[in-house]
C-alpha positions as CSV (number, residue, x, y, z in Angstrom):
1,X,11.3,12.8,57.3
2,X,12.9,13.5,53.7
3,X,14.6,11.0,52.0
4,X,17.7,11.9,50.3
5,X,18.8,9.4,46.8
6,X,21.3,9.3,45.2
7,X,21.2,9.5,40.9
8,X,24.5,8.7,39.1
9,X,25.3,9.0,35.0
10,X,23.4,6.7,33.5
11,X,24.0,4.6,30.6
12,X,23.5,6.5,27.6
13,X,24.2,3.5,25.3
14,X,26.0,2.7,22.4
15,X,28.5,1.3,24.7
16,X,29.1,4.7,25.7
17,X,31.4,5.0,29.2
18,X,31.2,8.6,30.0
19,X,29.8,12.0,29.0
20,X,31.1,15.3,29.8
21,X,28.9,18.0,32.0
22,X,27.9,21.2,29.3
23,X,25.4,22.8,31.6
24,X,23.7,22.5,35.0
25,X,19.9,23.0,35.2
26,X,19.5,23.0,38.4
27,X,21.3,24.6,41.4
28,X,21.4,23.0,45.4
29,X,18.0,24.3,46.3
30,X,15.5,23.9,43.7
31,X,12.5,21.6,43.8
32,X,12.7,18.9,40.8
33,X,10.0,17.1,39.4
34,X,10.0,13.8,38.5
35,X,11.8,13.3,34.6
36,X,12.9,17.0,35.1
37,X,16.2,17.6,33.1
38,X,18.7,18.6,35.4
39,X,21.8,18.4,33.5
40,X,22.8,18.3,30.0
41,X,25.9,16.5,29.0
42,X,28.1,15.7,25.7
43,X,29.1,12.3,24.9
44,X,31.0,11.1,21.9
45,X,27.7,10.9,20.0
46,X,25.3,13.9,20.9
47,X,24.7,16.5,23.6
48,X,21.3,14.9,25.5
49,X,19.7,16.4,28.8
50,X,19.9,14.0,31.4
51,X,16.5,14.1,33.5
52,X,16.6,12.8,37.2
53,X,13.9,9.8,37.9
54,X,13.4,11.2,41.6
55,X,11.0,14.5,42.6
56,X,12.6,16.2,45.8
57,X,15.0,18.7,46.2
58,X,18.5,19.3,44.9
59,X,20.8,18.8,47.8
60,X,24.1,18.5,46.4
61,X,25.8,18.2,42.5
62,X,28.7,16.5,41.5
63,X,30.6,18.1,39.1
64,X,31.4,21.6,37.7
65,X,30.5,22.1,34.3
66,X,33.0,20.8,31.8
67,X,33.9,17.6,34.0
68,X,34.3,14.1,32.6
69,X,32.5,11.8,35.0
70,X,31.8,7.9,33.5
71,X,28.5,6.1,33.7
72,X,27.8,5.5,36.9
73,X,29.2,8.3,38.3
74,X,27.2,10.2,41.0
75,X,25.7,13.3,39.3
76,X,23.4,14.7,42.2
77,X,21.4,14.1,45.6
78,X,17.6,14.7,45.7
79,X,15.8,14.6,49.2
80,X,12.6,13.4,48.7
81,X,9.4,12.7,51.0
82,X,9.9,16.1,52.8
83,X,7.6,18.7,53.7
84,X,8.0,20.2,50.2
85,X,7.8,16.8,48.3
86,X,4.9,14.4,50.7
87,X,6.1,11.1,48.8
88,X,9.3,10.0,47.2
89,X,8.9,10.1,43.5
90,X,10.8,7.9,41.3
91,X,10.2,7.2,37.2
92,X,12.9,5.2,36.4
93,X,13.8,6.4,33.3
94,X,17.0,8.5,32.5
95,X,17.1,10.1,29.0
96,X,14.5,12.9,27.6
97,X,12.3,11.5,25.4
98,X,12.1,7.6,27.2
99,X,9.3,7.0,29.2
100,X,6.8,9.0,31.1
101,X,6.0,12.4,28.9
102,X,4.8,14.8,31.8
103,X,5.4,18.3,31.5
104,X,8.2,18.6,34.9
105,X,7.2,21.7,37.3
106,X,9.1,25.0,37.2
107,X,11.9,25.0,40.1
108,X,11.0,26.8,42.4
109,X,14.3,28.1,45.1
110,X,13.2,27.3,48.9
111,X,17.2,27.6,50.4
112,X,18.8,30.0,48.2
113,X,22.7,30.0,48.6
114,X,24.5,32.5,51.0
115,X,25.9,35.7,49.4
116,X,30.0,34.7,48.0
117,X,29.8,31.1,49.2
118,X,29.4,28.0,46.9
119,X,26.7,25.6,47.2
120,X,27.0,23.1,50.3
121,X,27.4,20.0,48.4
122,X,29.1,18.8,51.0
123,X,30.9,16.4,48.5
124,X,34.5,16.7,46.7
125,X,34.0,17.4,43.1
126,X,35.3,14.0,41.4
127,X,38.5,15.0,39.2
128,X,38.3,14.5,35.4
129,X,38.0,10.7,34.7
130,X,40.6,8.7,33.2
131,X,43.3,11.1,32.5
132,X,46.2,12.9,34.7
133,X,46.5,16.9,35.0
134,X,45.2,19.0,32.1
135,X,47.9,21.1,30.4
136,X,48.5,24.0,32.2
137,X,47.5,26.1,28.8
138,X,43.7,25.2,29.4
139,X,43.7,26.9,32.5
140,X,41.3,26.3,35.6
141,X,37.6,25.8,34.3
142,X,36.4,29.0,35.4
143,X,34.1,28.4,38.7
144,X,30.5,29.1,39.0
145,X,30.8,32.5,40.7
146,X,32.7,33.3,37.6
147,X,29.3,32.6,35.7
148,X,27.3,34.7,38.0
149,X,25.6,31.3,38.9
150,X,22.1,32.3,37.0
151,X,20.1,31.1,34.9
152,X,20.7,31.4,31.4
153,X,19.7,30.6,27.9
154,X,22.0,27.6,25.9
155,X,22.7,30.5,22.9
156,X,24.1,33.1,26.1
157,X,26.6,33.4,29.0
158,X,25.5,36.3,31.4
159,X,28.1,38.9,32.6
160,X,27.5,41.9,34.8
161,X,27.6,44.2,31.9
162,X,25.3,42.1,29.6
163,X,25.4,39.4,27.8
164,X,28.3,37.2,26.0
165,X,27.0,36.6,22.6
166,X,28.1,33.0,21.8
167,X,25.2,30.8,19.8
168,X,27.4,27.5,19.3
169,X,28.0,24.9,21.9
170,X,31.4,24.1,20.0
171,X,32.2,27.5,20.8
172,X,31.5,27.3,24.4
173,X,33.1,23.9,24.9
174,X,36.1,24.7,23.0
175,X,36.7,28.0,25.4
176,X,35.8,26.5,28.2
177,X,38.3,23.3,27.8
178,X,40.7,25.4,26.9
179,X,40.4,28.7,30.1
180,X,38.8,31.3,27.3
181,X,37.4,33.7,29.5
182,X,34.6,34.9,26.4
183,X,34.5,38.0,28.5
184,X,37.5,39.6,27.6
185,X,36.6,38.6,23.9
186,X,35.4,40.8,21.5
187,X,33.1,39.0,18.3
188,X,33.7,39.1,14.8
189,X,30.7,38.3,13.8
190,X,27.1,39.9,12.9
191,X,26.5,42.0,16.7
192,X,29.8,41.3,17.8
193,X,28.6,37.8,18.0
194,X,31.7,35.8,19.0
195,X,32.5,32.7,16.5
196,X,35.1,29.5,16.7
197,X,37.6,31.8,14.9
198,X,37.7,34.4,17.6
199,X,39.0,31.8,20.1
200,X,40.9,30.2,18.1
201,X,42.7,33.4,17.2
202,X,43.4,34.0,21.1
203,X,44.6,30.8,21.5
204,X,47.3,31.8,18.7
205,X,48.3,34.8,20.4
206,X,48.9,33.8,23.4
207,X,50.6,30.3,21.9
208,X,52.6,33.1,19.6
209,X,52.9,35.3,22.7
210,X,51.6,38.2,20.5
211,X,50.1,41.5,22.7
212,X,51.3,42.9,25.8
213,X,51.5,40.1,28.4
214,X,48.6,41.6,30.9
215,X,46.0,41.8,27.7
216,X,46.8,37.6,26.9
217,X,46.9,36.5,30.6
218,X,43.6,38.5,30.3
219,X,41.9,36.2,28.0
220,X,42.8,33.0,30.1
221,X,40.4,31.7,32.6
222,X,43.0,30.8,34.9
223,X,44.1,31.8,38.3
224,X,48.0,31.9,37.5
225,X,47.4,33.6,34.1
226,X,51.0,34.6,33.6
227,X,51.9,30.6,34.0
228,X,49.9,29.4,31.8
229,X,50.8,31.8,28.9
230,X,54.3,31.4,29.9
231,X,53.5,27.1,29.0
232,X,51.4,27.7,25.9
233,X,54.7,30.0,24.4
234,X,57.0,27.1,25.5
235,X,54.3,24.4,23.6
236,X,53.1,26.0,20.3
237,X,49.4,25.2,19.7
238,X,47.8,23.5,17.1
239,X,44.3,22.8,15.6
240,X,43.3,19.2,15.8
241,X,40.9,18.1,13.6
242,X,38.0,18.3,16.2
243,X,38.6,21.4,16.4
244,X,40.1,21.9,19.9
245,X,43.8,23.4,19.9
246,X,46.5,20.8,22.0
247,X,49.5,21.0,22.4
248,X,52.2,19.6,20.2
249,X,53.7,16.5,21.1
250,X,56.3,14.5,18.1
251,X,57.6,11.1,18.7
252,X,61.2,10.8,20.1
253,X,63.8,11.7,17.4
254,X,60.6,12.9,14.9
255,X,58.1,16.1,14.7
256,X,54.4,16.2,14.4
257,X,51.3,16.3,16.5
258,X,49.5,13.6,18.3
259,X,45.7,13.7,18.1
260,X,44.0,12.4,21.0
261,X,41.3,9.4,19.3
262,X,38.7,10.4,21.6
263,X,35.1,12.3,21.6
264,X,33.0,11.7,18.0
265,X,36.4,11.0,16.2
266,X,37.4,7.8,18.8
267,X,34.0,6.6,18.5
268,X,33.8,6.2,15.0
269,X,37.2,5.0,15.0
270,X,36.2,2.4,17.2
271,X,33.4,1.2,15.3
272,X,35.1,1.5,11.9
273,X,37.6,-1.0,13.7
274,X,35.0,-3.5,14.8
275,X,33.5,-3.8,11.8
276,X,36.5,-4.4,9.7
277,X,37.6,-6.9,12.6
278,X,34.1,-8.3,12.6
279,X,32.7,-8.6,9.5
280,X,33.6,-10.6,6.4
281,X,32.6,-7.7,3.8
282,X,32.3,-7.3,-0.1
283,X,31.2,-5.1,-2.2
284,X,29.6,-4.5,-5.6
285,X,29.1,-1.7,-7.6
286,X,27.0,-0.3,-10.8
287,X,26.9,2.7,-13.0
288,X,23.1,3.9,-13.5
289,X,21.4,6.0,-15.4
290,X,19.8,8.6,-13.0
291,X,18.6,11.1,-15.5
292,X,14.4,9.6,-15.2
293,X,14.8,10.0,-10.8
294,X,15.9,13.4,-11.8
295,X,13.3,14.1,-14.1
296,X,10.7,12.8,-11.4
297,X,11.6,14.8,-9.2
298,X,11.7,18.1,-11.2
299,X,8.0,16.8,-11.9
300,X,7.3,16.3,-7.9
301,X,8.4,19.5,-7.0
302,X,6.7,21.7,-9.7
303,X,3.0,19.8,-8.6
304,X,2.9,21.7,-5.9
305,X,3.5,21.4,-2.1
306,X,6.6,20.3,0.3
307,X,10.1,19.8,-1.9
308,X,10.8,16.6,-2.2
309,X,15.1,16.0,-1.7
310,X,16.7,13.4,-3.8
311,X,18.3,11.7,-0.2
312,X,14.4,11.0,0.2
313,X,13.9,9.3,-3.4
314,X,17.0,7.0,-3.0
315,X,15.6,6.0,0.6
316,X,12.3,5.0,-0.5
317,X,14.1,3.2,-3.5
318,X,16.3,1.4,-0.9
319,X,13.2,0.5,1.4
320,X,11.6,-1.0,-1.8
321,X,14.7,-3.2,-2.0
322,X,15.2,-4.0,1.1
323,X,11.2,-5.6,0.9
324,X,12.7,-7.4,-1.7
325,X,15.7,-8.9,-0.4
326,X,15.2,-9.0,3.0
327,X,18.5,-10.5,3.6
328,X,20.4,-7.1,3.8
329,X,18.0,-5.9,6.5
330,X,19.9,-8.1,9.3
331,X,22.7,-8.2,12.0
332,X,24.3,-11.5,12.9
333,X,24.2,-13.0,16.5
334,X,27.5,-14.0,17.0
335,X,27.0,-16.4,19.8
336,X,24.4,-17.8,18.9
337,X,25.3,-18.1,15.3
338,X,22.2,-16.8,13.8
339,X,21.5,-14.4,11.3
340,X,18.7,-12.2,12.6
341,X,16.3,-11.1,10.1
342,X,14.6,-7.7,10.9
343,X,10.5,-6.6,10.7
344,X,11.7,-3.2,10.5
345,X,13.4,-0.9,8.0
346,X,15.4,1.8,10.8
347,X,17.6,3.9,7.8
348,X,20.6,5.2,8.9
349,X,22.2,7.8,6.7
350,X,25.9,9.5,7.2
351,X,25.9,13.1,7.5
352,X,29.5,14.9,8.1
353,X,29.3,17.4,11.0
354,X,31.7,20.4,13.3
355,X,31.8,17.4,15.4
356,X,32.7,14.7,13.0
357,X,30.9,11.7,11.2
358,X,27.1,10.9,12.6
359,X,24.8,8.6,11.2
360,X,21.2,10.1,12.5
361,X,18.5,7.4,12.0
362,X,15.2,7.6,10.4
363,X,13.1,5.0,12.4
364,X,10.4,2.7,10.8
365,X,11.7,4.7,7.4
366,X,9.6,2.0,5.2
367,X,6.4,3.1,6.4
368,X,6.9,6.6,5.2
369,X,6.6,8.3,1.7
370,X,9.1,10.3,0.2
371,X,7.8,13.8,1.5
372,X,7.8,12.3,5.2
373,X,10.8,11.2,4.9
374,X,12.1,14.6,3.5
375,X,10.6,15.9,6.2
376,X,12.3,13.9,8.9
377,X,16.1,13.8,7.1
378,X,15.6,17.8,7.3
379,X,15.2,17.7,11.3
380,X,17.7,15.0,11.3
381,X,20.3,17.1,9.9
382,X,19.4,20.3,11.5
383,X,19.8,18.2,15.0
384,X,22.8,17.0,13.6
385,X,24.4,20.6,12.5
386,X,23.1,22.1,15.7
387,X,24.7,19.0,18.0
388,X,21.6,17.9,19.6
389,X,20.7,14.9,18.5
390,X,19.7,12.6,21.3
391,X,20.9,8.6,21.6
392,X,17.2,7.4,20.4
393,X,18.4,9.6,16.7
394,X,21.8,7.5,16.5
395,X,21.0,4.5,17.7
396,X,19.2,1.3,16.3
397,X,19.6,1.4,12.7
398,X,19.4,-1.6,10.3
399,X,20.8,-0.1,6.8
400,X,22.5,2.8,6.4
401,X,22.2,4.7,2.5
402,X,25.3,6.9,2.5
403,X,25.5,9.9,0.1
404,X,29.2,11.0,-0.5
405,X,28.3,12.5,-3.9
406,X,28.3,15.8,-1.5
407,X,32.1,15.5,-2.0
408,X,32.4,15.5,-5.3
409,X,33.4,11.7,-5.9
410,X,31.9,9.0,-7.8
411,X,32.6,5.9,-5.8
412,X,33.7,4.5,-2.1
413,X,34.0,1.3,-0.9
414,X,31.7,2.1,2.2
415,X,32.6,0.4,5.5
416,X,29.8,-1.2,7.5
417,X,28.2,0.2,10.0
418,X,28.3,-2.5,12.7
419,X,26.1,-4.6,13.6
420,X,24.5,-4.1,10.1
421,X,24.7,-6.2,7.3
422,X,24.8,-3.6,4.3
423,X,25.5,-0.1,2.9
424,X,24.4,1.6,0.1
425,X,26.9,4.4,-1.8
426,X,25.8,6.9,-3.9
427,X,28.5,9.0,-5.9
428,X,27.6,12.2,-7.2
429,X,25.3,12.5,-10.1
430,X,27.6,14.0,-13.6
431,X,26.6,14.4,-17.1
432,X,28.6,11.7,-18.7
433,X,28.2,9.8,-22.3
434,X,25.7,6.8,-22.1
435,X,24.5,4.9,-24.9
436,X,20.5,5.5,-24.3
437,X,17.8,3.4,-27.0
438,X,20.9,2.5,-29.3
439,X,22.4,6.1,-29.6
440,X,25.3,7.6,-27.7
441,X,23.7,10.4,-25.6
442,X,25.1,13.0,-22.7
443,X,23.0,11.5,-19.8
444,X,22.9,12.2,-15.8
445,X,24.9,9.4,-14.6
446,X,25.7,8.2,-11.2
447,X,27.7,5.1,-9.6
448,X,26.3,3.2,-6.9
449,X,28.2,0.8,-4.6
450,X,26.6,-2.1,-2.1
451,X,29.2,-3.2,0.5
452,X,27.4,-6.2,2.2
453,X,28.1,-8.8,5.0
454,X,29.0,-12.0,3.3
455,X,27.6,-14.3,6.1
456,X,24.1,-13.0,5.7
457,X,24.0,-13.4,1.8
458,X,26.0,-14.6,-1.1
459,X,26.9,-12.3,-4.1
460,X,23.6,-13.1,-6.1
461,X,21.2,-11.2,-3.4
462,X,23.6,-8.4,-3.4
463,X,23.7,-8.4,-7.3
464,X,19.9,-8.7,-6.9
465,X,19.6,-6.1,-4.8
466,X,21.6,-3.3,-6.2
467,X,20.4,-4.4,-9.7
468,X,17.0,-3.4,-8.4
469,X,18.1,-0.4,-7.3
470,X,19.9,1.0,-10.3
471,X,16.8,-0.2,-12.6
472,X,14.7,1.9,-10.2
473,X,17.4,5.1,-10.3
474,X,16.8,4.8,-14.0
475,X,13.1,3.4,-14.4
476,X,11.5,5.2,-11.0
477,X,8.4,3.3,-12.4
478,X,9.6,0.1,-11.6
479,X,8.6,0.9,-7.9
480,X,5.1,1.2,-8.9
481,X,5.1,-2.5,-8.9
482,X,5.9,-2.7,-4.7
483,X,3.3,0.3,-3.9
């Protein structure tokens, strides 16, 4: 006799609390394996596929797509130990990439749905967590007969006259929380692809009430079309800065908009906090000479093979330090009050994103050479640009080297990122005046800044350590010494 379990959100870390459903990948009625993704979801860090620990089948799902559940949540049933699965199955693990590595079987459909009806769950779906009814401008998320309940790639919606070509998540996420129906939308970009500015641009006309009233009740998703366009002219829209229109909503007796501090940009605020709260920080700072680390890697790169990126350089500079003074590579145990030295070198490094400030993480980054770890800040970053880096890429670090030269400034004080001990700023690299072997000389200069955790170290370390790396910025032999 089949067995049915139950498996709820699981923690995704971080202190995350909840994650938002993207995309079911299964439907009632398929056979799972076990460690099988079955759903993919979006916290405030990354968008990770969540596989289920049980083999079975799908009896019910908790949750349309674009619901908010929190971590422990139920997600979906599996009955297991049935005549299609002899024995209950059961990994334990709960994120791709964690545990067991067998390739899951394809799903197979052995009680396909009945023709117009929705899936027998047999189970409410839970309303979105912590918060009250969503303005009436974003609609009803549209239902999965709206969708055509099939199977479909992440870069495409299906509709019965073809495909909807979207490619981004954001795009997806930012029409579906706000009742886009992409059908009615027609792409402005290469193949009628359809970008961020087309929905954004219906969102405006229908907050401006521009068109005929049929054609912008025609874009929303929403059962009482007319309503909600009639809402979104009486609350003008605008464009926070994650990228998601809301409504505006001034303090008493003032204007301006509120912001929700939520998603990517309320966890970073919330870490930003902690760390100031936390952590009795200084910093130093240096002007180097960078024009030899340029000129070593112009020499690098014209020997032949993989390009090797300057980010890669000043990370193997910073692990050579780090090996040095071992102090920086630390967290603090606050009840305990120890300072915890670390074996490992896990290099964080900051990298601006659609979705806001990430800090990917290069694990065991002082066992690798500057073309591996070119190689693995390029997949970093692509994950990061593409929104799919998983937990096990943002979690764990124990420095982070942060590069906001990219902006065109020469100096920061970086905050740290908690529980870490230090951060290392690099400005941008100029050609400024510089007295070089007694003469005054136009030379490729470039500030660097250490911001450090005062309990694990006094200022002489820090000096020490930042000394070592400007002397290696301008003298790249000096690392010959620790090779």
């Amino acid at each position: 006799m089949a067995q049915v379990l139950e498996f709820r959100l699981p923690d995704l870390g971080e202190g995350l609390t909840e994650a938002e459903i993207v995309r079911w990948l299964v439907q009632v009625g398929d056979v799972v394996a076990v460690d099988q993704p079955v759903v993919e979801v979006e916290t405030a860090k990354a968008m990770v596929e969540v596989p289920c620990p049980y083999g079975g089948v799908v009896t019910a799902r908790f949750g349309d797509e674009g619901t908010e559940l929190p971590v422990g949540a139920p997600l979906l049933t599996v009955a297991v130990g049935g005549p299609e699965e002899p024995a209950a199955e059961s990994s334990g693990n709960v994120l791709v990439g964690y545990g067991t590595s067998a390739a899951p079987a394809r799903r197979g459909r052995v009680r396909p749905p009945q023709p117009g009806a929705r899936p027998a769950d047999g189970v409410a779906r839970p309303a979105r967590h912590g918060a009250g009814p969503a303005p009436a401008v974003r609609g009803a998320l549209p239902s999965e007969a709206a969708v055509g309940r099939t199977q479909h790639h992440d870069a495409v919606l299906e509709r019965p006259d073809g495909p909807v070509p979207v490619i981004s998540p954001l795009v997806r996420r930012l029409a579906r929380e706000n009742g886009v129906d992409l059908r009615q939308l027609a792409g402005s970009g290469p193949d009628g692809l359809i970008l961020r500015a087309d929905v954004e641009d219906a969102l405006r006309a229908v907050a401006a009430g521009a068109g005929a009233p049929g054609a912008t009740a025609g874009i929303l998703a929403d059962a009482n079309g007319a309503t909600a366009v009639a809402l979104a002219q009486a609350a003008p829209l605008t464009v926070s800065a994650a990228g998601t229109p809301a409504p505006q909503r001034g303090a008493a007796g003032s204007g301006g908009t509120r912001i929700p501090l939520k998603g990517v940009r309320g966890a970073v605020a919330d870490k930003l906090s902690r760390s100031r709260s936390e952590i009795p920080d200084a910093t130093c700072w240096v002007d180097a000479d960078a024009t030899e680390l340029m000129r070593a890697r112009a020499a690098m790169n014209a020997a032949g093979g993989p390009k090797i990126s300057l980010l890669a350089l000043l990370a193997r500079i910073c692990t050579a330090a780090l090996a040095r003074f071992p102090e920086l590579n630390s967290t603090v145990d606050t009840q305990a009050r120890e300072i915890v030295r670390l074996d490992q070198v896990h290099l964080g490094f900051a990298a601006q994103t659609e979705r806001g400030l990430v800090v990917p993480v290069v694990k065991d980054a002082h066992m690798r050479d500057a073309e591996a770890l070119t190689a693995e800040f390029a997949r970093l970053t692509e994950s990061a640009r593409t929104g799919t880096l998983t937990p096990g890429d943002l979690t764990g670090g124990t420095f982070t080297l942060n590069n906001y030269g990219v902006f065109g400034v020469d100096g920061s004080t970086p905050i740290i990122n908690h529980p870490e001990a230090a951060m290392l700023g690099v400005g941008r690299i100029v050609p400024k005046p510089w007295v070089h072997e007694g003469e005054l000389a136009v030379r490729q200069v470039v500030q660097l800044s250490l911001t450090f955790d005062h309990r694990v170290c006094d200022g002489g370390t820090a000096g020490g350590f930042l000394r070592y790396v400007a002397d290696c910025v301008e003298q790249p032999a000096v690392m010959l010494r620790t090779l």
